[in-house]
C-alpha positions in Angstrom: -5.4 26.7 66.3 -9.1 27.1 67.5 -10.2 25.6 70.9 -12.8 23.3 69.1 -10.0 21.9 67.0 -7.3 21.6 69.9 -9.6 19.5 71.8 -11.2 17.4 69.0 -11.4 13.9 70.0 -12.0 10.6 68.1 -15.2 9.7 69.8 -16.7 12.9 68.3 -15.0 12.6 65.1 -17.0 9.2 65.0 -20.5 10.6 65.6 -19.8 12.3 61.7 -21.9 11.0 59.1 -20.0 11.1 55.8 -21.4 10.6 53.0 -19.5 7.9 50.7 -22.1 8.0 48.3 -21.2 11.5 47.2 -17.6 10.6 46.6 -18.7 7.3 44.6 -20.8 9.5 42.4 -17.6 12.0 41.6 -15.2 9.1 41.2 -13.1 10.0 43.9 -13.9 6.1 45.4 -14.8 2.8 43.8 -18.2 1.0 44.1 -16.0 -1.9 45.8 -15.1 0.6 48.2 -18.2 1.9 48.5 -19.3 -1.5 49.6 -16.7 -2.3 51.6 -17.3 1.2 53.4 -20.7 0.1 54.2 -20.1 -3.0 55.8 -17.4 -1.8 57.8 -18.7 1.8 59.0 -20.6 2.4 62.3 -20.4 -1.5 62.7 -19.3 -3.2 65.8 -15.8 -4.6 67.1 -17.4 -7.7 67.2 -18.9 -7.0 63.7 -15.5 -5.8 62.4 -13.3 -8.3 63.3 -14.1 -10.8 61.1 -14.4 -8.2 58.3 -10.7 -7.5 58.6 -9.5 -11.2 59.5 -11.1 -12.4 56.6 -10.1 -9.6 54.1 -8.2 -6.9 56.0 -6.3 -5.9 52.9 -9.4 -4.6 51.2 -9.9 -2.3 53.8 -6.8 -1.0 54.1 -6.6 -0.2 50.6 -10.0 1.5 51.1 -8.5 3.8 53.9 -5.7 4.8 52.3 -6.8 5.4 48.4 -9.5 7.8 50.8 -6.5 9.4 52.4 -4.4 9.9 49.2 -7.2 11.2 46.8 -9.8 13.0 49.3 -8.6 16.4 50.8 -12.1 17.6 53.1 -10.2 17.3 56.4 -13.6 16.3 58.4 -13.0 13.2 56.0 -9.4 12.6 56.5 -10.0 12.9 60.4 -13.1 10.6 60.5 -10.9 7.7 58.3 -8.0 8.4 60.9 -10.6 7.9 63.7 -11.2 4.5 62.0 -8.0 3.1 61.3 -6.4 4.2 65.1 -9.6 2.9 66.1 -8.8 -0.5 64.5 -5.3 -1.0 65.7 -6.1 0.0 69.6 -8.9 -2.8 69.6 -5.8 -5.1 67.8 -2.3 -3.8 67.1 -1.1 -6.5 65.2 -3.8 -5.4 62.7 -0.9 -3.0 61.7 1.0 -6.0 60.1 -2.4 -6.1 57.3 -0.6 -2.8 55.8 2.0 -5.1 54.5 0.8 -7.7 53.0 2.0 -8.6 49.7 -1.4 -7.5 47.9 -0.5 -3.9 48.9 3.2 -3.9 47.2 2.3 -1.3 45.0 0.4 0.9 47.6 1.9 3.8 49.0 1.4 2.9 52.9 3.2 5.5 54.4 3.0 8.5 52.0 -0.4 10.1 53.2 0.3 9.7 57.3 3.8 11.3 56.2 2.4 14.4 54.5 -0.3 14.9 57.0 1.9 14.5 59.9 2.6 17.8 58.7 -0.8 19.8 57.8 -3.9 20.0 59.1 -5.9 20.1 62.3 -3.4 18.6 65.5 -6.0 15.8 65.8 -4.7 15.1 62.2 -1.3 15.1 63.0 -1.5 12.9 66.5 -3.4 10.5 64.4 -0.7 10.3 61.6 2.3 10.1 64.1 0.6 7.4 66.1 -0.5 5.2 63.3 2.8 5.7 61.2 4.5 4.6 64.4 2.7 1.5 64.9 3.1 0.3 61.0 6.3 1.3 60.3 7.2 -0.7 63.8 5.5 -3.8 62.1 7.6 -3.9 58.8 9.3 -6.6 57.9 12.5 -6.6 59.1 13.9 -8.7 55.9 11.2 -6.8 53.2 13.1 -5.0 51.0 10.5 -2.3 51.4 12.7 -1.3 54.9 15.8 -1.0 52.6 13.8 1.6 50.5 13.9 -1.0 47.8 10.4 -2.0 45.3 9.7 -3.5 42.6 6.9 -1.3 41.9 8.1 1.4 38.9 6.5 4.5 40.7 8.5 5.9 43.8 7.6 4.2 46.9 7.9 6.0 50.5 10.3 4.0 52.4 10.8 2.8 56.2 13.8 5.4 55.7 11.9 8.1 55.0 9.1 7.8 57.3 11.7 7.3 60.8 13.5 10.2 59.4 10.1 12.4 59.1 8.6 11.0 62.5 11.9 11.7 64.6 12.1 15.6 63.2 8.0 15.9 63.3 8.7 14.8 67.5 11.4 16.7 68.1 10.0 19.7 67.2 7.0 18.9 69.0 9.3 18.2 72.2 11.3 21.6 71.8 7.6 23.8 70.5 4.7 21.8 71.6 1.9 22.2 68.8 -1.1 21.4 71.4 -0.4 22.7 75.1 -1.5 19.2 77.0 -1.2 16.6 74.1 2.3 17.2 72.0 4.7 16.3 74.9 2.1 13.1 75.8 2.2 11.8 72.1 5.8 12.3 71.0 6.8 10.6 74.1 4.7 7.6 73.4 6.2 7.1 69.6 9.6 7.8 70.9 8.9 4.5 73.1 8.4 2.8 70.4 10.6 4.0 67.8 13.6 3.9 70.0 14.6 0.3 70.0 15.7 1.0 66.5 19.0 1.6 66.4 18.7 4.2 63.0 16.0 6.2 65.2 18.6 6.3 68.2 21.2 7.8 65.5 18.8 10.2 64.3 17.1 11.5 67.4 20.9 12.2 69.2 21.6 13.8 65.9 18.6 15.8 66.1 20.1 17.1 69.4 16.6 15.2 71.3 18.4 13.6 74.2 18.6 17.0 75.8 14.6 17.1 75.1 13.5 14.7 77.3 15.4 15.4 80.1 13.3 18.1 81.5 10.4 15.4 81.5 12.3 13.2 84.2 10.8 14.4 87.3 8.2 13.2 90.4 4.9 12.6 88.6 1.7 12.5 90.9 -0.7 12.4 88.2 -1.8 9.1 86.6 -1.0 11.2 83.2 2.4 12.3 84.3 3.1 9.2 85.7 2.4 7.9 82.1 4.4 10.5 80.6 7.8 9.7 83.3 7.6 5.8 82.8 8.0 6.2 78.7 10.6 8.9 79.1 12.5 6.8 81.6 11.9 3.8 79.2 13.3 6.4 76.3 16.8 7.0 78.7 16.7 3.4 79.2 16.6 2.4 75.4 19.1 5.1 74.6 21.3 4.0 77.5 22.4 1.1 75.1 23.4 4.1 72.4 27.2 5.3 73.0 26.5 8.8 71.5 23.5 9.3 73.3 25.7 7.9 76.3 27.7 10.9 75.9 24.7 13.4 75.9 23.6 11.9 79.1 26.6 12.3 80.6 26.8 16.2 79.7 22.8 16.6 80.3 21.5 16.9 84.3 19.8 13.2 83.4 21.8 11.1 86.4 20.7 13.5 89.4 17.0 13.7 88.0 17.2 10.0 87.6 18.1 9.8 91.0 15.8 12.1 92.0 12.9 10.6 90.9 13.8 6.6 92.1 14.2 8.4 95.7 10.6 9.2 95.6 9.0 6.6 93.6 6.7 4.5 94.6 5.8 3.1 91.0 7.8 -0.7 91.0 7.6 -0.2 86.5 9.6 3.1 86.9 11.9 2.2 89.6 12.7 -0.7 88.0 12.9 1.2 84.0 15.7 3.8 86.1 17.7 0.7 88.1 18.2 -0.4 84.7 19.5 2.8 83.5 21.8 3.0 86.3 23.2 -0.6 85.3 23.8 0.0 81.7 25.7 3.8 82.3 28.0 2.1 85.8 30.7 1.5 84.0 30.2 4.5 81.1 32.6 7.3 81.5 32.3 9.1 84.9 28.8 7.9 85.6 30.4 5.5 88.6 31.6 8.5 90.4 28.8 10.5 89.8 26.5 7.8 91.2 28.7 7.1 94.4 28.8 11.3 95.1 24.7 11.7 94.2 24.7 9.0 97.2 23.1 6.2 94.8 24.8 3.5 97.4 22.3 4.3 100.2 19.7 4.9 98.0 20.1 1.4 96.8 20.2 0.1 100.3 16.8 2.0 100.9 15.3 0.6 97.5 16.2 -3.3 98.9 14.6 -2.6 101.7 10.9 -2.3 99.9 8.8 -5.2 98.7 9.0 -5.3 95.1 7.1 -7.9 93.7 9.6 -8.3 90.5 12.6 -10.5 91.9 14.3 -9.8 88.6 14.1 -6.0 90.5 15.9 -7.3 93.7 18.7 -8.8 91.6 19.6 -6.2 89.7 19.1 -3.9 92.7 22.1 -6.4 94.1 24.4 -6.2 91.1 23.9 -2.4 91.1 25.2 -2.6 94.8 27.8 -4.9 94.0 28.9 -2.3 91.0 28.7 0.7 93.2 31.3 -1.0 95.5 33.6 -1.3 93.1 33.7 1.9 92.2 34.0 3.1 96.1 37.0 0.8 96.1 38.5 2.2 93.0 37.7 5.6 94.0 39.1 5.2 97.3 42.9 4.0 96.8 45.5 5.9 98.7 47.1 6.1 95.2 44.7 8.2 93.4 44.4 10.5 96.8 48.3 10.8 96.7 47.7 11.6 92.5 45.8 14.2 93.6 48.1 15.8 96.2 51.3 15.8 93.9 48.6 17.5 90.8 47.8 19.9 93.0 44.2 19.0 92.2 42.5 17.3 95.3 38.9 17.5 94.6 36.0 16.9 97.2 35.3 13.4 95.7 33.8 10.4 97.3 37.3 9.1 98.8 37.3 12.4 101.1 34.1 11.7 102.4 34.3 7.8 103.2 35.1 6.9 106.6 36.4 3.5 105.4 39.5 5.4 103.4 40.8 7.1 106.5 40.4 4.2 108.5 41.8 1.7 106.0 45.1 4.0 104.8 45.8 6.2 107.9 49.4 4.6 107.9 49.9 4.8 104.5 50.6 8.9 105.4 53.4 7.8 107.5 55.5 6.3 104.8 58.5 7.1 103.5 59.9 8.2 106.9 58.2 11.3 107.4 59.3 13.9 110.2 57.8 17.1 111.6 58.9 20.2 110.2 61.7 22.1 112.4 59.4 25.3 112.4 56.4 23.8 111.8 54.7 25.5 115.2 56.7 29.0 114.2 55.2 28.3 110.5 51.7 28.1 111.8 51.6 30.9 114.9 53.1 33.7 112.4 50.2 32.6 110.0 47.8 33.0 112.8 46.4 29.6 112.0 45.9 28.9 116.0 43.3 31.8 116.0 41.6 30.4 112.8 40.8 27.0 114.1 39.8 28.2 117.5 37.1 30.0 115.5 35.7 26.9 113.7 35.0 25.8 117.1 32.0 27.8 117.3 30.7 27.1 113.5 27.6 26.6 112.5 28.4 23.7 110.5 28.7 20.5 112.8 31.1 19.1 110.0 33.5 22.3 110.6 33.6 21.8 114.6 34.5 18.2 113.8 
């Protein structure tokens, strides 16, 4: 794609001058478009505003009959400039593409083809506008079911999630534009994740594993951007039991932790405290928090001046969670599992001074004795010269 095109932006898009006349005079628009067109274009948000509060409709029918029928991609990207332009000044302007007028329109259709052609200022456009109307459906219109009453096949909500969460994952695995692809499918995954048929679709889509990589120390304001809506992604998905199980097989905890350790942001720390609630009691997630050292982080997190309380409490029921798990971790019974399996393992019970202190008698039970040979046992295995080495490790936790 040629640098000019890469780095297109929607202020310069705006400067075009397109010439609506032409198109009137080749029928490929209306005179009522036409009209409505002129009103609207190079206008004012304070102009604007009562144009589309008073007959928003209109205009949406205007942009997308412009979409569907005109191809000239200088075209397409200027009326994509307007209408992106029109839901960041309002975005429940995005609810005007459903209105009952439009039933027979075709909302989605011309975002969802160009989401895949065209210039990549074509197809940021497309994915961020489809996000924000398919996100504004009605929830009870039968138009999300993929039912109309209109005799010509309509795209449905169906359709579109399905296209948007394939378009993003490809962009998260082969980024179509070096600085903007990962920045914009992160931003519609925000959004499109607290549906539960996007959550099925993106773990089926194998995307969980995507967006790991992007959970790491930001320091720019734009990375810092780009970590808050990935965390708020794993946070949304930590409600998913499928994509539960992907995090558990992905290295999504330690980065986690990795990131609150450092964090100074109180909208991310709070997005992965959150996290760490929802996965506690998932699986093996408890005993992966208590050996990453969560516990003192937690202690080091209360510590700070957060000005959410709703922070601090969870913060406390994370602690209170964590010490369950320490407890359960650390029975003698589970330690004694281990010895009979063969399988003791350098878990959190063999590192907590509380254990040895609280079930140092338990190893006396049963009426234990010293072994006859014992000290023959361990002088022919030359275990006397062994530990008289340790004493000069390097390790202080060897000497000890």
């Amino acid at each position: 794609m040629p640098t000019d095109q890469a780095e297109l932006n929607s202020e310069q898009v705006l400067r075009r001058d397109i010439a609506w006349e032409t198109y009137m005079t080749t029928k490929l628009i209306t005179g009522t478009s036409l009209q409505l067109l002129r009103r609207y274009d190079k206008k004012s948000e304070n102009d604007r505003a009562p144009l589309l509060d008073n007959d928003g409709p209109s205009y949406i029918h205007v942009f997308i009959s412009i979409l569907r029928d005109i191809q000239k991609e200088e075209t397409v990207e200027y009326v994509l400039a307007l209408i992106d332009e029109m839901l960041t000044a309002n975005p429940k302007r995005a609810l005007l593409f459903h209105d009952k007028s439009l039933a027979d329109d075709d909302i989605y259709e011309p975002f969802l083809r160009l989401l895949w052609k065209g210039s990549w200022f074509i197809q940021e456009k497309s994915s961020k506008i489809l996000t924000l109307i398919v996100s504004a459906r009605p929830k009870q219109n039968g138009r999300t079911n993929g039912a109309t009453d209109s005799k010509k096949k309509i795209t449905t909500s169906d359709d579109v999630l399905k296209g948007l969460v394939e378009w993003l994952c490809i962009q998260l695995k082969k980024p179509s534009h070096p600085s903007r692809s990962i920045p914009a499918s992160v931003n519609c995954l925000a959004t499109l994740l607290k549906e539960s048929v996007v959550r099925s679709s993106f773990v089926q889509a194998d995307g969980v594993k995507l967006l790991v990589p992007l959970i790491s120390p930001a320091s720019t304001q734009q990375s810092i951007q780009i970590l808050y809506e990935t965390c708020l992604c794993v946070w949304l998905l930590s409600y998913y039991e499928p994509a539960i199980e992907y995090l558990a097989t992905s290295r999504a905890l330690p980065r986690l932790l990795e990131v609150v350790k450092g964090s100074t942001k109180e909208k991310v720390v709070r997005l992965i405290v959150l996290t760490f609630k929802n996965l506690l009691a998932k699986g093996s997630f408890g005993a992966q928090m208590v050996d990453l050292g969560l516990p003192q982080i937690v202690q080091s997190l209360k510590a700070q001046a957060w000005s959410d309380e709703d922070l601090l409490d969870t913060l406390n029921h994370l602690e209170e969670g964590l010490k369950d798990n320490i407890k359960k971790l650390s029975s003698f019974d589970k330690y004694k599992q281990e010895v009979l399996l063969g399988h003791l393992d350098w878990s959190p019970m063999h590192k907590d001074p509380i254990f040895w202190r609280d079930n140092i008698t338990n190893f006396e039970e049963n009426d234990f004795q010293y072994h006859p040979a014992g000290r023959i046992i361990v002088t022919d295995l030359k275990a006397k010269e062994r530990v008289m080495k340790l004493m000069n490790h390097e390790n202080a936790e060897n000497k000890n």
